[in-house]
Every structure is written in C-alpha cells, then in structure tokens.
C-alpha positions in Angstrom: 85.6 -65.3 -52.3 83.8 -64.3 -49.3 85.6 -64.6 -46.0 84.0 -66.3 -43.2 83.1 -64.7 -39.8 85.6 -64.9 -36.9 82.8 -66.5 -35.0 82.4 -69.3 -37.9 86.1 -69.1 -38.1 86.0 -70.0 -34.4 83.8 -72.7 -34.7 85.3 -75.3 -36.9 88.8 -74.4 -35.5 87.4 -75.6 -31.9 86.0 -78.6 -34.0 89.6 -79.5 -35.3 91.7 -79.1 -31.8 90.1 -82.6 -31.0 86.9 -84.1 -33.5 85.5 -86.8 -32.9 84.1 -89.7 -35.0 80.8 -88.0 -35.7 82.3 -84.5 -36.0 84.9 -86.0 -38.8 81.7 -87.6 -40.6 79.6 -84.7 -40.4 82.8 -82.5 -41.2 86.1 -84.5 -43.1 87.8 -81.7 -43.8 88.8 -81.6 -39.9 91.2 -84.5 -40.9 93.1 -82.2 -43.1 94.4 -79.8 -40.1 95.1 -83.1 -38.5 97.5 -84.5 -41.2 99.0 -80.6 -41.4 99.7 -80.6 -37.3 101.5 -84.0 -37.6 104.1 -82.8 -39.9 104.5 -79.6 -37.5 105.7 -82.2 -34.7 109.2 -83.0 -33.9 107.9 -86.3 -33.5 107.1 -87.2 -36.6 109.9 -86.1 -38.0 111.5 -88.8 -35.9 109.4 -91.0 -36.8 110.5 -89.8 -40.6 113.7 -90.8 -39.5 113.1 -94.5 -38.6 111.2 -94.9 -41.7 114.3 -94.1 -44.0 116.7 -96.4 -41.7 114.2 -98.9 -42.2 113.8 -98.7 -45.8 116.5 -100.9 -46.7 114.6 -103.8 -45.7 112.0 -103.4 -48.2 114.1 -103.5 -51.2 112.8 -102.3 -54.8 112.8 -105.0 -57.1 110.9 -102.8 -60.0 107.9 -105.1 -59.8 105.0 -103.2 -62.1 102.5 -104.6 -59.4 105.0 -103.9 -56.5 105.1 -100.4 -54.1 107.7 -98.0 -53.2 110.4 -99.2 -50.2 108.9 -96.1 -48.3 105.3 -96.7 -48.4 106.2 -100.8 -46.9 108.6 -98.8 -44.5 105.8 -96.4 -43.1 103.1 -98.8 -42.4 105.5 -101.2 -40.9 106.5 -98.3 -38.7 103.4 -97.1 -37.6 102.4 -101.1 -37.5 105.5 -101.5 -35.1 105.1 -98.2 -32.9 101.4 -97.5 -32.1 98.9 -99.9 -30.6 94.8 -100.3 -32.1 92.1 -99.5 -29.4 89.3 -102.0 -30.0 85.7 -99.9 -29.2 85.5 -101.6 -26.1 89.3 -100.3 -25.2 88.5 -96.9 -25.9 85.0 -97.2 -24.1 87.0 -98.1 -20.9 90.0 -96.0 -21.4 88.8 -92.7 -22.7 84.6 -93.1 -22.1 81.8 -93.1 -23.8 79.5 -90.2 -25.9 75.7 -89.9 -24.8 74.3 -90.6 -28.6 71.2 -88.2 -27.4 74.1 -85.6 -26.5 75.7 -86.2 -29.9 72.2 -85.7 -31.9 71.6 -82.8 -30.4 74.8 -81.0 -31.7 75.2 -82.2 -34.5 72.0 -83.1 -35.5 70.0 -86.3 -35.6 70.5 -87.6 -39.4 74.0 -86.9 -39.4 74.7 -89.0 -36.3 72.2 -92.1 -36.7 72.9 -92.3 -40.3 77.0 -92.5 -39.0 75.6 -95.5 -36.4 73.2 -97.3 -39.4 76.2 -97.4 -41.2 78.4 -98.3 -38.3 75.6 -101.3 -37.3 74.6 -102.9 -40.9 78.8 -103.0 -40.8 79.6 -104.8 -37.6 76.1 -107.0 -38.6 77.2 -108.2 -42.4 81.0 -108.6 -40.3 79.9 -111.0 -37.8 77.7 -113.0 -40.6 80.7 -112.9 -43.1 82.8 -114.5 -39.4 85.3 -111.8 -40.0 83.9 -110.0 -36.5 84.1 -112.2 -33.6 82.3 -110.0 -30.8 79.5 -107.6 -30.8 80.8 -105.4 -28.3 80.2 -102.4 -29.8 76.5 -102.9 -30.6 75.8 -103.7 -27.2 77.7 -100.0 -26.1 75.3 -98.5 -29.2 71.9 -100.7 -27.9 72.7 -98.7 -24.6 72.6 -95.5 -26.2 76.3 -94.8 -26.2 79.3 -94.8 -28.3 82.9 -95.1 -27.7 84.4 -91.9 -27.3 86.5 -92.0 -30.3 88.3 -88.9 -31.1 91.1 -87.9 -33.2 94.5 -85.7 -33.0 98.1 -84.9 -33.5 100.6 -87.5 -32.9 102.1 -85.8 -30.0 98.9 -86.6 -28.2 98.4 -89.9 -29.4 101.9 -90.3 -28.7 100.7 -89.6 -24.4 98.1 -92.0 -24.4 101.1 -94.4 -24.0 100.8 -93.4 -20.3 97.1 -94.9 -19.7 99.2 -98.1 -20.0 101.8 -97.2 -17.2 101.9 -100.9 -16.0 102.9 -102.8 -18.6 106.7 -103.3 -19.7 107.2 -101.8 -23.0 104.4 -99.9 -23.7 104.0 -98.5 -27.0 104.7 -95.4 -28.6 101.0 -94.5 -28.9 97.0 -95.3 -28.8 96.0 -94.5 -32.4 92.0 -95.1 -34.2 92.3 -95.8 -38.2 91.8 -92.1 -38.9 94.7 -91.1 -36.7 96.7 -94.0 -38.3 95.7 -92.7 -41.9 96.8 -89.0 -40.8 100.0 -90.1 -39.6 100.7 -92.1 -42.6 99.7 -89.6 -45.1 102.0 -86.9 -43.1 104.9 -89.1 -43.2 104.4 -89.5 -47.2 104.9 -85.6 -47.0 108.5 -86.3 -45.6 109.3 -88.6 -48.2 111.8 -88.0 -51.0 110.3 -85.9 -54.3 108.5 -88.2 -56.9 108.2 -90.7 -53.7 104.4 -90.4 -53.9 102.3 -89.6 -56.9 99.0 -88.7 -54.9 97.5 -90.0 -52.0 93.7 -89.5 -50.8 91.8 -91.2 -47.7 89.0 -93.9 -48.7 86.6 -94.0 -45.9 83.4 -95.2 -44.2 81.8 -94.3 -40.9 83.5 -97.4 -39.9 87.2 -97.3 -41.0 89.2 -94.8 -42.4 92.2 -96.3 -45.0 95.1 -94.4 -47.2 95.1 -95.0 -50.8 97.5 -94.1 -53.5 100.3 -94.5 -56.2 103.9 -93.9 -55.7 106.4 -92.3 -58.0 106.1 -94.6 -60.7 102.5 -95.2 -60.3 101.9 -98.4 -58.7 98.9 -98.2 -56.4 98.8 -99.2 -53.0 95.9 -99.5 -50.2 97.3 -98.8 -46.4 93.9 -100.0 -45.0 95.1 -99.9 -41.2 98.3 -100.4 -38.9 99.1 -103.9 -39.3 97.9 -104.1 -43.0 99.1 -102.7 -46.0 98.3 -103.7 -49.8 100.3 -103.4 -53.0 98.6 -104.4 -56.2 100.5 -108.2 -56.4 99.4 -108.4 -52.6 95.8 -107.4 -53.2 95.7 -109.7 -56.8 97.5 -112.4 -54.8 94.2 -112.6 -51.6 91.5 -111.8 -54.1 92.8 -115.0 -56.2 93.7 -117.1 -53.2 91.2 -116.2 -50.6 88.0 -115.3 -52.9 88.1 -117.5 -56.0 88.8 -114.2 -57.8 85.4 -112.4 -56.3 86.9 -108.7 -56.4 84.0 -107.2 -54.9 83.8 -109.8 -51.7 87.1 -109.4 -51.3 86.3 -105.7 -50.9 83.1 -105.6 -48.9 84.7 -108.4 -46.0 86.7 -105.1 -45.9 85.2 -101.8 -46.5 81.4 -102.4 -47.2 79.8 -99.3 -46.3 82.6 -97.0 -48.5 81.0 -93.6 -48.6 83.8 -90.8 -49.2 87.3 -89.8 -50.8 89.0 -86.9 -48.9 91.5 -85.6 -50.8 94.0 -82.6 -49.6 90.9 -80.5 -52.7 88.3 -82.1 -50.2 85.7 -84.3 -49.9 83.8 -86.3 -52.5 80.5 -87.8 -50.6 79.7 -90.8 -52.6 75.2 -90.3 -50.6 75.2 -87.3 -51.7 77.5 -86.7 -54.6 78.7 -83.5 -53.8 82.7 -83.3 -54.7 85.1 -80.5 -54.0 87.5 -83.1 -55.8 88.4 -81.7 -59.5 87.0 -83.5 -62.4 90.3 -83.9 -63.4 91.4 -85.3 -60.2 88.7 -87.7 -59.7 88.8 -89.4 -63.1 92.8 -89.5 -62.6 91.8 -91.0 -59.1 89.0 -93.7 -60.3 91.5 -94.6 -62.7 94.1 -95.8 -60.1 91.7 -97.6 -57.7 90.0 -99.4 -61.1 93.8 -100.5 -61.6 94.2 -101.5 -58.3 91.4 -103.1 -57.7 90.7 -104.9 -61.4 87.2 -103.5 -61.4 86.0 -100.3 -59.2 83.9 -102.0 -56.1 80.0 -101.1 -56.5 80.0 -98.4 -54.0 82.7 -96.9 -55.9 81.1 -97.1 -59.5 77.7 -96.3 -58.2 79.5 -93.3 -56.7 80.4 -91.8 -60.3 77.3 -93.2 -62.1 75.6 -90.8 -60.5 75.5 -87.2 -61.5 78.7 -85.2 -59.4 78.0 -82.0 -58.6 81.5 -80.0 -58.1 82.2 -77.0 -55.9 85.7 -75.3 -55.7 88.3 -77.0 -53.7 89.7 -76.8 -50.3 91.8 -73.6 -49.1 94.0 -76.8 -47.9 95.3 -78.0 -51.1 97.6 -74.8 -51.4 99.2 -75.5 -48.3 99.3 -79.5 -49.0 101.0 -78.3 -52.3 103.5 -76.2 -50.8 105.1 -78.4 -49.0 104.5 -81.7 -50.6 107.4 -83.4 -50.3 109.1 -81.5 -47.7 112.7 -82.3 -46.3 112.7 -79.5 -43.5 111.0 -79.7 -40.0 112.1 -76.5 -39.9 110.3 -74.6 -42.8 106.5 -76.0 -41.9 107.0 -75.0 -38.2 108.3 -71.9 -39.3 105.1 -71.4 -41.7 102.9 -72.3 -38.9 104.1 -69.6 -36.5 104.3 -66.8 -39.2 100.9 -67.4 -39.3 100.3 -65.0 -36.1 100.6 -62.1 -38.3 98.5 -63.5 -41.5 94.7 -63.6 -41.8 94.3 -67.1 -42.8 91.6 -69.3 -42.0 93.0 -72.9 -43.0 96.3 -72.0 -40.8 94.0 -70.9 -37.9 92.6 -74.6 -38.1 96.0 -75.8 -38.6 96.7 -74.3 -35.1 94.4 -75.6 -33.6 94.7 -79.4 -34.1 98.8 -78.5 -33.0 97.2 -77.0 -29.9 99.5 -74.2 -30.0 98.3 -70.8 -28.5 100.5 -68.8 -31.0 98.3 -67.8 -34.1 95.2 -68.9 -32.8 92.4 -67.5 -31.0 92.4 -68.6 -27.4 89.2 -68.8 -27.3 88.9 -71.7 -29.5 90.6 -74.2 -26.8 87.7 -72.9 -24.8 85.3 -73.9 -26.8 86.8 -77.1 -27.6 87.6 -77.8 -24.0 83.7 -77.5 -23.4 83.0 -81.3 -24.7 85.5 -82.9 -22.3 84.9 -85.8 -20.6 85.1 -85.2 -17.1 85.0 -88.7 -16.0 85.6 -89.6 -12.2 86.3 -85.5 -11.5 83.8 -84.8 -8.6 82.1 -81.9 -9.9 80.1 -81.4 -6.2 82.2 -78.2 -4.8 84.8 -76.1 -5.6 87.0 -76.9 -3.3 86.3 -80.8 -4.2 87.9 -79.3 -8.2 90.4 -77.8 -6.4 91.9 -80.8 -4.3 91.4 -82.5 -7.3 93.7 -80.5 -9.5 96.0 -80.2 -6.2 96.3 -84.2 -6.5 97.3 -84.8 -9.8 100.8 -85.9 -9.8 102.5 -84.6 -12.8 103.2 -81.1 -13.7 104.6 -81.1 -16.7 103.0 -80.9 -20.1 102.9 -83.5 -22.7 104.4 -81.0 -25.3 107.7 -79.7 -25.6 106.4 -76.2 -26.3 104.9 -74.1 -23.9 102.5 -72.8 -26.3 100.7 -75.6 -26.7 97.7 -76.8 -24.5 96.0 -80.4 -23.5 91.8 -80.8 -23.6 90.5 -81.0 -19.8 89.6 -84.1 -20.0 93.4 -85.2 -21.3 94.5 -83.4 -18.6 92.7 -85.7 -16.2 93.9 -89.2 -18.0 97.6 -88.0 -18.6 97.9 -87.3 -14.7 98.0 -83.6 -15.1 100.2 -81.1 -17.2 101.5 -77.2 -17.6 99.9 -74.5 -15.6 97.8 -73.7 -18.8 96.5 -77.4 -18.9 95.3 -77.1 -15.4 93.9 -74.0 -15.3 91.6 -75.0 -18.7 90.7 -78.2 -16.7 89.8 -75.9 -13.6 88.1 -72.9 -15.8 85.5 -75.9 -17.7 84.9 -77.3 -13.9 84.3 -74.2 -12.3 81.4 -73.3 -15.3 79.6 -76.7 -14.8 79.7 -76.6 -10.7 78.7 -72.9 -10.3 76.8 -72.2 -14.3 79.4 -68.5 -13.9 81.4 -66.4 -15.4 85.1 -67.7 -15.3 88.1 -65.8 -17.2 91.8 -67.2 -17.0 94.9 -65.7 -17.3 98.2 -67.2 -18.7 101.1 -65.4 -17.6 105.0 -66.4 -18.3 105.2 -68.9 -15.2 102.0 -69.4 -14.0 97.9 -69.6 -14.8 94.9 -68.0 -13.2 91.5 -68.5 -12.7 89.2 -66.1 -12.0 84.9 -66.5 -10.9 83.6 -63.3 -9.4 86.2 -61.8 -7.1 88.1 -64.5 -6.3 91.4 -65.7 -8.1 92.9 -69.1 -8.1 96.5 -70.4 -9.3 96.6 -73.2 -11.4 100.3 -74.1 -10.1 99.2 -74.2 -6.5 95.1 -74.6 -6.3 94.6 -72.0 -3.8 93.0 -68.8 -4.0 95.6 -65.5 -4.8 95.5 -62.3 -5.7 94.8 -61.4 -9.6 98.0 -61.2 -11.7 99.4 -57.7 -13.1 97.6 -56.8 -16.2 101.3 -56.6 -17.4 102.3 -60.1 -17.1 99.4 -61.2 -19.0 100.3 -63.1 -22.2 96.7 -65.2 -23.0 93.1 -64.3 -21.7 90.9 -67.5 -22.1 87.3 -65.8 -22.1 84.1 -65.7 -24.8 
C-alpha cells in the first residue's frame, strides 16, 4: 500500500475538523472521523449512561419484527436532548455558503449535482404536501446555502449557547448527519451482540442510520424524533400507503444515493463500492427484509455493474473497539497516536480538535473557511478590540488540547487563549494578505505579523515568548 503525502495527509484531516454538507458529499468518509471523535468525548459517554437508565422503558417483548431496548433508548435520547435546525435556522444562526465559493473548491459537478438533488427533493416534497415552506430554495435561487456543517458532540453540544434566552435550552443544535454520527457512536457503547451491523443510508438531502440488532431485526433511525422497527415501518406502509412500499419510501428518502459503511462508501451514480461483496449482499439482504422489497434507487443501485476497491483504513479501528465498555481505552488509543504514523488516527484527531497527535497546521487550514460574520475586518486594531470584547474566556472543551474554528469562536462568545489567537491569526491574514505565525505556550497564545507580537489573553501588542515555552507553532 502506498502511503499518502503529509501534504495530502494534511488536507483531508483539515477537511474532517469541521466538513461541511458539500465536503461530506464530495468526501463521506469525513463522517467516519466524526463518529470515531464522538466516542473519544466524555460526553457521550454520558450520554451512554442515560441511554442504559432509560432502557427499561422500552422493554423486549421478543417480537421477530420488533428492535432491541437500546436502539428505542438511543433515538429517544438523542430525540429528547438535541434540537433540529430547519435550513432557514441554520442560515440565520450560523450563515450562509456563497455556492460560487463552494464550486470553486470543490468543483462545479460535485456541488450543483449536491443542489439538483437537494431541489428535485424539496420540489417532489412540497407536491407530495409533506414540505410546507420553500425556504430553502429561495436561500439556493439567491445563490446561497445554509451553512450546514458537521462535528463532534462536544461542539454541537455549545451551540446550546446561540439560544442563551430561552429557559431550558437544549443540550445541542444537531443536522441529520450529526444525529446519525452520534447514534452510530452510541451503538459502539452498547452491550456485545447489541448491534449486528449498522451503516448510514443517505442522500444529499438527509442522512439516516440503518441496521440489525443482535438478533437481527432491522431497524431505520431516519432522524431525531423518528425511529423505525420492522412492525413500525410494516404498520405505516399498510396504514398510510395502501401497502405502496416504494411511496412510502420516496415521501421519505427519494433521492437515496450512498451506503457508508465503517469499509466505506458504496455510490449508488457511480457504482463505485469500497463496501465488500460479502458485506453488501449481507446488507441488501437486511434492507430487502426491512423494507419488503428493496426501493428502486436501491435495486437499481446493484443492477448495475459494482466495481469494488479495498476498504477503508477505518474499519480496523471501528472493529477494535466495536462494542466498547471503556471511555478510557479509546481516549487512551487516541493519544498514543502521537507516537504512531497513522493516517485514519490523524483524521480522527482532527474532527476531536485535539492538538496532541495532529499536525497543527491542519486547524490552520481548516480555520481558513470560517465564517467571519459581523467581525469588522477594516483594521487591526478594529480585530483586536473585537477579540478584547468577547466575554467569555474559557473554552468549550474540557481539555486544553483541543481547539474551536474561528468562526465558533465568534458565535460561542469567545474561548481559550488558543481559540482566540486562531480567530486573531485568520483575521490578521485577510485584513493585511501577511505572513502570521502563532505561538501556544502553557498559559498563554501569541500572534505574530512582521515584528510585532500580540497576546491572545490580553489583545495588546508584547514582546515574543521564549522559544522555551513554546508547546505548538501554528504556521504553513
């Protein structure tokens, strides 16, 4: 096997500290690091922990067509905890991508073919009555998009603050592929012969989890408040579709193009499957249980001729670890990984955010598509009173290795030295088009432009740090 450069290395680890919708379709494997930097959080774990005290209310009552008591308990937890953004939430919340911008990075038929999907979706919705606004094609007429992106829980988990005023806010802002990532993290933390396998059935749309537990029985998480077991799914096709399978489907899932599995991805356009033969007939099998009869996008998927490449480097880490009863053992993995040449663990790393184990650089790059909204990018000192004024200086991680996007930075109401001086390094490069370096010492960050050095704890201009004190030097 041929190893890939540090600079490609680089690349698609500054892709999965943060993708975003058109980044995951171009790219799906950046959902795998994403699952894997879930079950590194302490807050999963207690989220783990609900789900088996919750348990109990689903009791097992051996039903062939039925579904384990800890699948019903993790979508009602993650139903109970996190909150939905509509697109027009997340347009006003987080922003909105320049489609233009988007084309030109990723490249034009990767993105409009995402957004022809996305369109003929939201059109056969609102025909079928099941989509009550157009909101979203009237953001995409305009030559935007919501700025969907996707990450660990812990972030998610801060988004809570954008909704400071209300009451009881909840535990989290989530999109359906960071709903399907948590829930297919928390299977990991279930009990051995819990799950039997569990893959990710997706459109440019919506992302959904489907699977069979222990004994078999399929089930179809297809999104936070909605969860199907095989008598559930029998029971609406009969009673909402006179028995029509494949409307029942498409007033759900119409433009079904992929299967990521922890082996990879199996693109239904193009037919290209890092998915096993083994594994995808064992696969098809289950969803033609589930469903009766495989949907048409799903049969025409395998009628056509599948070209196979190896799997994933992800599946051996997925496989170590699947189930796993100890917090302690992944975290433990992740950090070992600072002495190991590995390139999955590097991406791992980087959708944790953790400094330890991955190049710094990579938060540099990713940092470079932030958002900047409302940051008044006319001076320096204009950043710098900016950065002064942001009221919380703390970070949203408990780990001091760990770093928040600029961007986040900005919408969390500001964060560890680190965070600002990442949100100050990206500013300085667009106001001045320089060279700027920081510095991450033990209790304090620096950034440097020219000759002149600025602390991230106080905003003002200092001398450099001893080279001594140096732990992480952000520069390309």
């Amino acid at each position: 096997m041929i190893n890939p450069s540090a600079s490609t290395v680089d690349e698609s680890a500054a892709r999965c500290v943060r993708p975003n919708l058109f980044d995951a379709y171009a790219d799906s494997h950046l959902i795998l690091p994403i699952v894997l930097a879930n079950l590194a959080s302490p807050r999963l774990w207690t989220l783990a922990e609900k789900l088996k005290a919750r348990v109990a209310n689903f009791p097992d009552d051996g039903d062939p067509h039925g579904v384990s008591p800890f699948i019903r308990a993790a979508a009602k937890q993650i139903d109970r905890d996190f909150e939905h953004l509509r697109p027009e939430d997340v347009a006003e919340l987080i922003g909105i991508f320049d489609l233009s911008t988007e084309r030109a990075r990723l490249g034009t038929d990767i993105v409009d073919t995402a957004v022809h999907s996305i369109i003929e979706s939201c059109r056969y919705r609102m025909e079928r009555g099941t989509l009550k606004a157009d909101a979203l094609l009237k953001i995409i007429e305009a030559g935007q998009f919501p700025a969907y992106c996707y990450t660990n829980i812990d972030v998610i988990r801060a988004h809570r603050r954008l909704l400071h005023k209300r009451a009881h806010p909840p535990a989290g802002l989530t999109s359906c592929v960071d709903e399907a990532a948590m829930f297919a993290a928390l299977t990991m933390t279930m009990p051995e012969n819990t799950i039997f396998d569990c893959v990710m059935l997706s459109s440019p749309t919506h992302s959904t989890a489907f699977g069979r537990d222990g004994i078999g029985r399929p089930f179809w998480f297809f999104g936070k408040n909605l969860i199907f077991s095989k008598a559930d799914w029998d029971a609406r096709v009969a009673e909402s579709y006179a028995g029509d399978t494949q409307q029942a489907f498409d007033d759900l899932l119409p433009q079904t193009d992929r299967i990521l599995s922890i082996e990879g991805v199996f693109d239904f356009r193009s037919g290209a499957s890092e998915i096993t033969p083994d594994n995808i007939s064992s696969m098809i099998n289950g969803l033609r249980h589930f469903f009766g009869t495989l949907p048409r996008q799903i049969q025409n998927a395998i009628d056509k001729t599948i070209h196979y490449a190896p799997p994933s480097g992800f599946a051996a880490i997925f496989r170590r670890f699947l189930p796993t009863d100890n917090h302690k053992a992944f975290a433990d993995f992740l950090h070992q990984h600072e002495t190991i040449d590995d390139s999955e663990t590097d991406l791992v790393a980087a959708a944790f955010r953790t400094l330890r184990g991955c190049a710094p650089r990579v938060f540099l790059k990713a940092a470079r598509q932030a958002l900047l909204r409302h940051f008044d990018l006319s001076s320096i000192d204009a950043a710098l009173a900016q950065i002064r004024a942001l009221p919380l200086n703390q970070s949203i991680f408990d780990d001091p290795t760990r770093i928040t996007m600029p961007d986040e930075t900005l919408l969390f109401g500001g964060g560890s030295p680190h965070d600002k001086a990442l949100l100050l390094h990206i500013a300085l490069e667009r106001i001045t088009g320089d060279t700027v370096v920081t510095l991450i010492t033990a209790d304090d960050a620096f950034v440097q432009m020219g000759h002149k050095t600025w602390s991230a704890t106080t905003g003002v201009e200092c001398s450099a740090p001893a080279d001594a004190t140096i732990l992480v030097r952000l520069a390309d």
